[in-house]
N, C-alpha and C positions, 0 to 999 in steps of 0.2 A: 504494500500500500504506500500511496507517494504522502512525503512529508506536508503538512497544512499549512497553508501560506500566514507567514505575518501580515497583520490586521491593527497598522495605527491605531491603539485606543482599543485593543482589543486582548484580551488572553486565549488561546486555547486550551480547552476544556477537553474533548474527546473529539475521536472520529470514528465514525461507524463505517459500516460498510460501504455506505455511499455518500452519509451527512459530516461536516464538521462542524462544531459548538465551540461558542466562543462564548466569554464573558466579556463585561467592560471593567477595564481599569478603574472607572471610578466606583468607588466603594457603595454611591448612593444610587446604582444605576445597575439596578437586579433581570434588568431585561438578557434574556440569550441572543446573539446573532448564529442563525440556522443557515450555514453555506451547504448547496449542492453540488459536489463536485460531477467531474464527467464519469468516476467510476461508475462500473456495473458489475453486478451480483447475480449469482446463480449457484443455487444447489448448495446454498448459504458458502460461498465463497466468493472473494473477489477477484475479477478477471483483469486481463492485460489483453490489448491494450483500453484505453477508456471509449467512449461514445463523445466526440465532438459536439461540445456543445449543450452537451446531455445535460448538465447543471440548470443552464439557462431556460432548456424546453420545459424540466419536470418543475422549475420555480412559475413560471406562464403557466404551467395546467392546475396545478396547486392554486394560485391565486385566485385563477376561473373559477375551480372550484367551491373554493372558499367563500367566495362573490354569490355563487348561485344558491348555497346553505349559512347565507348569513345571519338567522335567524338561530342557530344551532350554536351556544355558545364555542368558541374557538382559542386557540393558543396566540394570533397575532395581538401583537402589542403596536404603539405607534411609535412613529421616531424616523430618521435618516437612515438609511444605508451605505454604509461604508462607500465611496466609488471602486476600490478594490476588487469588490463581488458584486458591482450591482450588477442588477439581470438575474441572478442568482443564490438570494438572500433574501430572508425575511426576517425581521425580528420578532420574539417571540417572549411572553410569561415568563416566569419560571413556575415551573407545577413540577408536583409529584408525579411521574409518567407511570404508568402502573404498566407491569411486565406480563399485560397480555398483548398480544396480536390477535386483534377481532377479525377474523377470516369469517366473510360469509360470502356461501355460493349458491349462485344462482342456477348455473349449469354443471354438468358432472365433464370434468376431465382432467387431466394432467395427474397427480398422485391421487386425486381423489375416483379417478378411471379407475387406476391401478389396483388401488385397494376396494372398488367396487365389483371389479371382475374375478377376484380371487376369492371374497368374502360376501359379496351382496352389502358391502356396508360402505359409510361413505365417516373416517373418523368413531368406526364403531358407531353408527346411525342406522337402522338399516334402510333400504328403500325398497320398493317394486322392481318386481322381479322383469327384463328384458328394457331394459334402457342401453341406450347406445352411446358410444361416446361423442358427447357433444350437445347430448340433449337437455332440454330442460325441465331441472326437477319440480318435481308437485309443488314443493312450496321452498324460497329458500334458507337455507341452513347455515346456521353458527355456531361456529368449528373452531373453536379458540386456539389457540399456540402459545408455549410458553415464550417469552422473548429471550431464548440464551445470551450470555454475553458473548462478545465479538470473540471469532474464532470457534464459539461452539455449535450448535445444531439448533435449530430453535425445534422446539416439540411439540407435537399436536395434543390437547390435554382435553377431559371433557370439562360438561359443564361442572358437575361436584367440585372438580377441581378448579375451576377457578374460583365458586365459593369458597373454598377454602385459602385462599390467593389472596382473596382481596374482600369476603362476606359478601354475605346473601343480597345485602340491599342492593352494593356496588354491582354484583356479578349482574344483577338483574337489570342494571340500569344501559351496565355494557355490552347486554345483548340486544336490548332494546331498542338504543339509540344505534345500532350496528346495523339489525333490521331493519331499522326506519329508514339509513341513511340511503341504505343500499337501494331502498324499492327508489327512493327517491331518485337516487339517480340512474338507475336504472330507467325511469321513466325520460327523464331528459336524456339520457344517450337514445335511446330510442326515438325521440322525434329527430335525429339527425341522423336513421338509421343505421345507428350501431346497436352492439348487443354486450351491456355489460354481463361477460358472462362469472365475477368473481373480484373480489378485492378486498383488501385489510384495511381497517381502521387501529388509529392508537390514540389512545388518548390520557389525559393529565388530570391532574385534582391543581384547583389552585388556593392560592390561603384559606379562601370562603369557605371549601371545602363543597366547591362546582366542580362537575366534571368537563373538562372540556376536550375538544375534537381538537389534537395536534399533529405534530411532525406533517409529513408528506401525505395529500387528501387523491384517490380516484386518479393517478398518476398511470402512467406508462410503463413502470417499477413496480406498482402495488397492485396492479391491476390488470385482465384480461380483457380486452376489447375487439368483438368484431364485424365485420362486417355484416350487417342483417341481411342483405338483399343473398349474398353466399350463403350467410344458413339456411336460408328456406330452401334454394336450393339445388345446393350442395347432394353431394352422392358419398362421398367418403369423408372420414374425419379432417383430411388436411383441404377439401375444398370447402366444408360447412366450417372450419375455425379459420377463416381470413383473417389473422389479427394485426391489432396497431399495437403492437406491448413490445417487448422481449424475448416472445416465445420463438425468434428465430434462432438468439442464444442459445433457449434453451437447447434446442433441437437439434441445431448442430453440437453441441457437445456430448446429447445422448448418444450420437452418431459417431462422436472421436474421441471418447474421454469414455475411461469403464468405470468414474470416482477412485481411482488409486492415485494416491499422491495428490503432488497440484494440477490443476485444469492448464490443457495446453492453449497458447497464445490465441486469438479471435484473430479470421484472417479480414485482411481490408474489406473485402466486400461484404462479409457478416456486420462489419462493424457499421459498412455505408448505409446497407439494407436496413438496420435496424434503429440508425438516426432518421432515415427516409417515413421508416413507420411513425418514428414519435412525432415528426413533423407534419404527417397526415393526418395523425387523431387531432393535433390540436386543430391544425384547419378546418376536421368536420366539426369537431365541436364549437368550434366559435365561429365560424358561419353564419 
């Protein structure tokens, strides 16, 4: 992972797999600055080389987002941006982030295919019997993950467990608002004929002890997007999931990587193809 740039009037704090966190230098001034760099992730590791630009696209569909669920309390705070990272930067609360990943999905595939074909379960869910990959499930489901720290595996957990995480009231709150967010936007990506088929949410407590919708919203990173006019109809899985995400990543690494060791290098054109994608969802979305 490459070293986080100095930030005038800024400390570094951490960096995740794809975010760096900064604090400010002045003592009275508890806001976070949330930089997105160009790395990319998969198969909870980080690859080489980065996505040009990638910081700038997923900070633009974030903000969309954030715009369009304004209503929903959120992590932005107000203030200047750095010129450092602007394009690429939001400042943000400080909140308690609480160490779930709200996974909810809408359609069945990718590890949740996987472990549906072998088990009938989706997360140890079960579902109806003769679904195909790609289809969409009766209703959709909230599949939490534990957040590992950087470097470890983040884990699929059910619901018990996450009451036990964080209580019954909290857990209830973060599936709800997970549910809600999703049908929501699920409805808006649908009047621009895409099909969210899937994404995470995370969110923070902040002093009030409000839970608010943080980090990275309905992003190209966090989320499956594809084309509707392809799913209806499409004939096999790779022409029914046209997506605007990373799932070119992923696919070619199932392809060249068996998970031993580190993940080998992303060659140019995976890298082009997959800036091409993020830059086509944000056009259809904000069209």
């Amino acid at each position: 992972m490459s070293e986080a740039q100095s930030i005038p009037g800024w400390r570094h704090l951490y960096s995740g797999k794809v975010r760096d966190l900064y604090a400010s230098e002045d003592p009275a001034d508890t806001r976070i600055l949330v930089v997105a760099s160009d790395r990319v992730s998969a198969f909870d590791f980080v690859l080489s080389p980065g996505i040009p630009h990638k910081g700038e696209l997923l900070t633009q569909l974030s903000d969309w987002w954030f715009d369009q669920l304004s209503d929903v309390p959120n992590h932005l705070a107000e203030g200047e941006i750095p010129d450092a990272v602007a394009g690429r930067a939001m400042l943000a609360m400080a909140l308690e982030i609480l160490p779930i990943e709200c996974v909810v999905r809408g359609y069945i595939t990718g590890t949740g295919w996987a472990e549906y074909a072998a088990h009938g379960t989706v997360c140890g869910i079960p579902l109806p019997a003769g679904l195909q990959n790609g289809d969409r499930l009766p209703e959709p489901l909230f599949t939490p993950a534990y957040k590992a720290p950087l470097g470890e595996h983040d884990e699929n957990i059910t619901f018990e467990r996450v009451v036990e995480l964080v209580g019954a009231e909290r857990a209830d709150q973060l599936r709800d608002a997970s549910l809600s967010l999703y049908r929501r936007a699920a409805e808006i990506a649908e009047q621009k004929g895409l099909i969210l088929a899937d994404t995470k949410f995370e969110f923070g407590v902040d002093a009030d002890g409000i839970l608010r919708l943080a980090d990275e919203v309905l992003t190209s990173d966090s989320s499956r997007y594809w084309d509707a006019a392809a799913w209806a109809s499409g004939t096999t899985p790779e022409e029914r999931m046209a997506s605007f995400d990373k799932q070119i990543v992923r696919d070619w690494l199932a392809t060249n990587w068996d998970r031993q060791g580190e993940p080998p290098a992303l060659p140019a054109d995976i890298v082009e193809q997959t800036a091409d994608r993020y830059r086509a969802l944000i056009g259809r979305l904000t069209a």
